[in-house]
C-alpha positions as CSV (number, residue, x, y, z in Angstrom):
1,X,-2.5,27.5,-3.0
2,X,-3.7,23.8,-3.0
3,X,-3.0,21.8,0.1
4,X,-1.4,18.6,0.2
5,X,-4.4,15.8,1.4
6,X,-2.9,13.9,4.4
7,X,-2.7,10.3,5.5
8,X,-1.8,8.2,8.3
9,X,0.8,5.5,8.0
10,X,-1.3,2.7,9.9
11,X,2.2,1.2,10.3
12,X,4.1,3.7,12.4
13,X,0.8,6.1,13.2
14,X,2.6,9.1,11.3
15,X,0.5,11.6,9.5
16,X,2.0,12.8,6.4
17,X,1.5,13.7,2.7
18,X,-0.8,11.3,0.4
19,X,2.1,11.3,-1.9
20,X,4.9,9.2,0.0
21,X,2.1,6.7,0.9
22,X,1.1,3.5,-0.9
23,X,-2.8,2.4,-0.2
24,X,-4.0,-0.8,0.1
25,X,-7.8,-2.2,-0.1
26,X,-10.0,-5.1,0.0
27,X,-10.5,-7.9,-2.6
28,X,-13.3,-9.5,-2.3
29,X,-12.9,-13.2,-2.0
30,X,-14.5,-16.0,0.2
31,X,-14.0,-16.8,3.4
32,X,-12.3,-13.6,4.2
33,X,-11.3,-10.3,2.2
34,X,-8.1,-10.3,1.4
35,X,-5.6,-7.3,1.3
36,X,-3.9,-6.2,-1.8
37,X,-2.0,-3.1,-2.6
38,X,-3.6,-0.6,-5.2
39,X,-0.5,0.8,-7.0
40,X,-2.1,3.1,-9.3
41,X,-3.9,4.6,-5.9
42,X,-7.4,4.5,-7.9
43,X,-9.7,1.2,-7.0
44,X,-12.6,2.3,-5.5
45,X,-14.0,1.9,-1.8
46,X,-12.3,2.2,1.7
47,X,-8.3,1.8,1.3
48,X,-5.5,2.4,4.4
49,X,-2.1,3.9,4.0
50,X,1.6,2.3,4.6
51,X,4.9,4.1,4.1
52,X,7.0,1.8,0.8
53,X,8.9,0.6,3.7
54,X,9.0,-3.0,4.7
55,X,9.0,-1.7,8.5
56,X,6.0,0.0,8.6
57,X,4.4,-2.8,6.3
58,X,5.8,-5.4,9.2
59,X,4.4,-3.8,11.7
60,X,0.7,-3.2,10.2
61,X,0.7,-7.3,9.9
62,X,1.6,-7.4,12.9
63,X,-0.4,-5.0,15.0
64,X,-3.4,-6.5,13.1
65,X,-3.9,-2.7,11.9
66,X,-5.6,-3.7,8.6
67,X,-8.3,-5.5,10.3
68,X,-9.1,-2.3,12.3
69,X,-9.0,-0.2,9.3
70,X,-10.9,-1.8,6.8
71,X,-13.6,-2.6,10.2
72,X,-13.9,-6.2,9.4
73,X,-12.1,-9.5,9.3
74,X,-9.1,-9.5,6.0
75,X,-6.8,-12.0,5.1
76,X,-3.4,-10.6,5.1
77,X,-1.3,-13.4,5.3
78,X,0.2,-12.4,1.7
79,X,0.7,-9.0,2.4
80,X,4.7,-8.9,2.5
81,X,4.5,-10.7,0.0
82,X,2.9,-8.5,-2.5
83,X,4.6,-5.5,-1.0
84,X,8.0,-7.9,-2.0
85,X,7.3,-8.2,-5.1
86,X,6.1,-4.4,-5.5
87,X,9.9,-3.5,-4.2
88,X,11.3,-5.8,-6.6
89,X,8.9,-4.4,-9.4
90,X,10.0,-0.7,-8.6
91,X,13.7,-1.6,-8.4
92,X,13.8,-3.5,-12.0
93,X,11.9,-0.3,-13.5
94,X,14.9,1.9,-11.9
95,X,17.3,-0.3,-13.6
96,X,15.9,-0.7,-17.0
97,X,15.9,3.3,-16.9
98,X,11.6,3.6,-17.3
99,X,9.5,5.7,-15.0
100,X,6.5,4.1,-13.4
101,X,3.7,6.8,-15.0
102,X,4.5,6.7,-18.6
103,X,6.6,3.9,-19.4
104,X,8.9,6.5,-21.4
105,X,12.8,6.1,-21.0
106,X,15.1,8.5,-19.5
C-alpha cells in the first residue's frame, strides 16, 4: 500500500495530502527572488505548499510565511496575482470542457 506524501499548507498550518496542494518556488531575479507558482509541481529546488484557495494564499502574504520558508528574502508582491490568474486559467479550462493533464475533451 503506497502512502500519500504530506504537506503543510504554510497558509493555514494544516497538514494534508501533496495532492490538494499547489507549490510555489523561487525565480531567480535581482534584487530579490521572487515567488512564482509551479503548476506542473516539477521545477527543481526548495518549493512551499498553499491550499488553491485565495484564503490561505492571503494569509501566507501576509504572515510573511514565504520568506520563512524559502529561508531568505522573496519578492512576493505578485503573488495574488499569479495565483488570480491561475484561478481564472483553471476556470476557463472547466468551461471549455479540457482537463488540465492531457488537454483531451470530455
Amino acid at each position: 500500500m503506497k502512502l500519500h506524501q504530506q504537506r503543510t499548507c504554510i497558509g493555514c498550518r494544516t497538514v494534508t495530502s501533496k495532492n490538494e496542494l499547489i507549490r510555489w518556488v523561487l525565480k531567480e531575479g535581482a534584487p530579490l527572488r521572487a515567488v512564482s507558482l509551479d503548476q506542473q509541481g516539477s521545477a527543481s529546488g526548495r518549493g512551499t505548499w498553499t491550499h488553491g484557495t485565495q484564503k490561505c494564499v492571503q494569509q501566507a502574504v501576509q504572515r510573511r510565511a514565504f520568506a520563512r520558508a524559502f529561508r531568505s528574502a522573496v519578492d512576493d508582491s505578485q503573488v495574488l496575482q499569479e495565483f488570480t490568474a491561475y484561478e481564472d486559467q483553471l476556470a476557463g479550462n472547466q468551461l471549455s470542457g479540457k482537463h488540465d493533464e492531457s488537454g483531451s475533451e470530455i
